[in-house]
C-alpha positions, 0 to 999 in steps of 0.5 A: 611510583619510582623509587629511585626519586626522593621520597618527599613529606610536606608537613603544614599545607599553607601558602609555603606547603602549596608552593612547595607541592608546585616546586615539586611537579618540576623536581626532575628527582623528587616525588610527593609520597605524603602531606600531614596537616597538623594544623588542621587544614585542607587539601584539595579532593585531588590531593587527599589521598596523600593526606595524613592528620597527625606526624604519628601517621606519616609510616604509613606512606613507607619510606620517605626521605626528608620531611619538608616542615612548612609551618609557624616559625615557632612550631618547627622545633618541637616538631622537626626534633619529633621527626629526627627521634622517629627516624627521618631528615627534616629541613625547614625555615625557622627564622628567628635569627637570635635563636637559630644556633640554640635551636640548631644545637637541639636538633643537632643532638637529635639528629646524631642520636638518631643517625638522621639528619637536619636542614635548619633556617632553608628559606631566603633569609635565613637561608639563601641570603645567609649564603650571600653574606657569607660569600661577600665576607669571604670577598670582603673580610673586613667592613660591614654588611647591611641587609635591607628588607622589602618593601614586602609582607613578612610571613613570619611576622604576619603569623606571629600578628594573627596569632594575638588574642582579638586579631581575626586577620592580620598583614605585617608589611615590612618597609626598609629605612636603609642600613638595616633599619626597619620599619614594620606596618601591621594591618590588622582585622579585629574579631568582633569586640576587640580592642586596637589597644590592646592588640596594638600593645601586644604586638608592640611587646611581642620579642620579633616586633620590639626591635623595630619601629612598629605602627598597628593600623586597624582596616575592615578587610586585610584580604584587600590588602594582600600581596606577598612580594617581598624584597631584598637589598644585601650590601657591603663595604669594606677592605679585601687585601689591604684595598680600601672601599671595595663595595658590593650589592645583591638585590631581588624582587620575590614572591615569598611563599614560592621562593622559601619552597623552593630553597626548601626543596633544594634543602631537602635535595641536599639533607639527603647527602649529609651525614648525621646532624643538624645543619644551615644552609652556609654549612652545605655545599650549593652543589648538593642542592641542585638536581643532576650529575655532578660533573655536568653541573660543574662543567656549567656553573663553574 
């Protein structure tokens, strides 16, 4: 083991957990020093030997410089302040955007208390693209952003799905109606004697699928259904220095798993050079997520 590398702990060994382990074999700076699975999950036989069950045991790997939370959306907080209070960074991909500054706050307090630090809402949105609408209104200071998604499949909203009582499996695919509208179409796979109705009700109540045009369609196997691209069109028109229709536009076809670890990854780079507290990706200079001299890098990407 070389020390001199960022010692990394992935917490939640899903679809995001897998890719963040890829994202890793390719981090010239970085190694895995554990794996916690608090969901209960499974690693394969040549991983197990990094393999903890509870938050509780992850000292005994020795010193680790960030934890990389690759769970639930609704778990992170709970989770990530236990992890502040113990002692070590975090980041993560909390994305529900209504409560990112509260629970921003939380951690924040934790972090300071504790003299560690924290990355919140690292994936690609929040995350990444929160970086881009940044940079347009700094571009553009007056006008309007819009920020279209997919068409593409939702993880955040596909958790939130299977997670109701009678759902067995379920896909949240998230189609754009321009201008920010929304439409979601939810697959969902009942358990046996479950009620469509009653599932359907739940989603359509449920806070994150509320705000949205949602249609709750029963299939046999949502498996057959499944593609985890996604898509995102980030748009602004407005005025720069007295100039009427200045226009810009940021788009990208993506894998979601693979590039919300990567934006994890580059967050857990970055956490390790903040001071105390709790932090978004806007708050964080770009340069602290990549890997290498920062002089070359500069010498590059300027």
């Amino acid at each position: 083991m070389n020390n001199n590398l960022i010692q990394i702990a992935i917490v939640g060994f899903g679809n995001v957990g897998k890719c963040v382990y890829d994202a890793l074999q390719s981090a010239p700076d970085m190694a895995l020093r554990c794996i916690v699975e608090p969901l209960g999950g499974s690693v394969s036989a040549q991983l197990e030997e990094f393999r903890v069950a509870d938050i509780k045991d992850i000292r005994a790997f020795g010193e680790i410089d960030a934890a990389v939370l690759c769970l639930p959306t609704r778990l992170c907080p709970e989770i990530a302040e236990a992890l502040l209070r113990a002692g070590l960074r975090t980041v993560d991909s909390y994305d529900n955007h209504p409560t990112i500054w509260p629970v921003k706050a939380r951690l924040d307090v934790a972090a300071r208390e504790s003299g560690t630090a924290a990355v919140i809402s690292a994936g690609w949105d929040p995350g990444s693209d929160s970086v881009i609408r940044a940079v347009m209104e700094a571009m553009v200071p007056r006008g309007i952003t819009y920020t279209n998604f997919g068409p593409g499949m939702s993880m955040g909203h596909s958790v939130i799905a299977r997670a109701v009582d009678g759902v067995e499996n379920a896909l949240s695919m998230t189609l754009p109606l321009g201008a920010g509208v929304h439409r979601r179409m939810v697959y969902v796979q009942l358990s046996p004697g479950a009620s469509i109705e009653n599932v359907r009700r739940a989603i359509q109540g449920d806070p994150d699928f509320a705000k949205d045009e949602t249609h709750v369609i029963q299939v046999e196997d949502v498996a057959a259904l499944l593609d985890m691209g996604h898509a995102v069109l980030v748009e602004r028109k407005g005025v720069s220095a007295g100039a009427h229709n200045q226009k810009l536009a940021f788009s990208m076809g993506i894998n979601g798993p693979a590039l919300t670890a990567q934006v994890l990854v580059g967050a857990a780079r970055a956490v390790t050079k903040q001071a105390s507290g709790c932090y978004t990706l806007i708050e964080i200079p770009v340069i602290d997520m990549l890997p290498g001299e920062r002089e070359s890098l500069i010498r590059r990407l300027v």
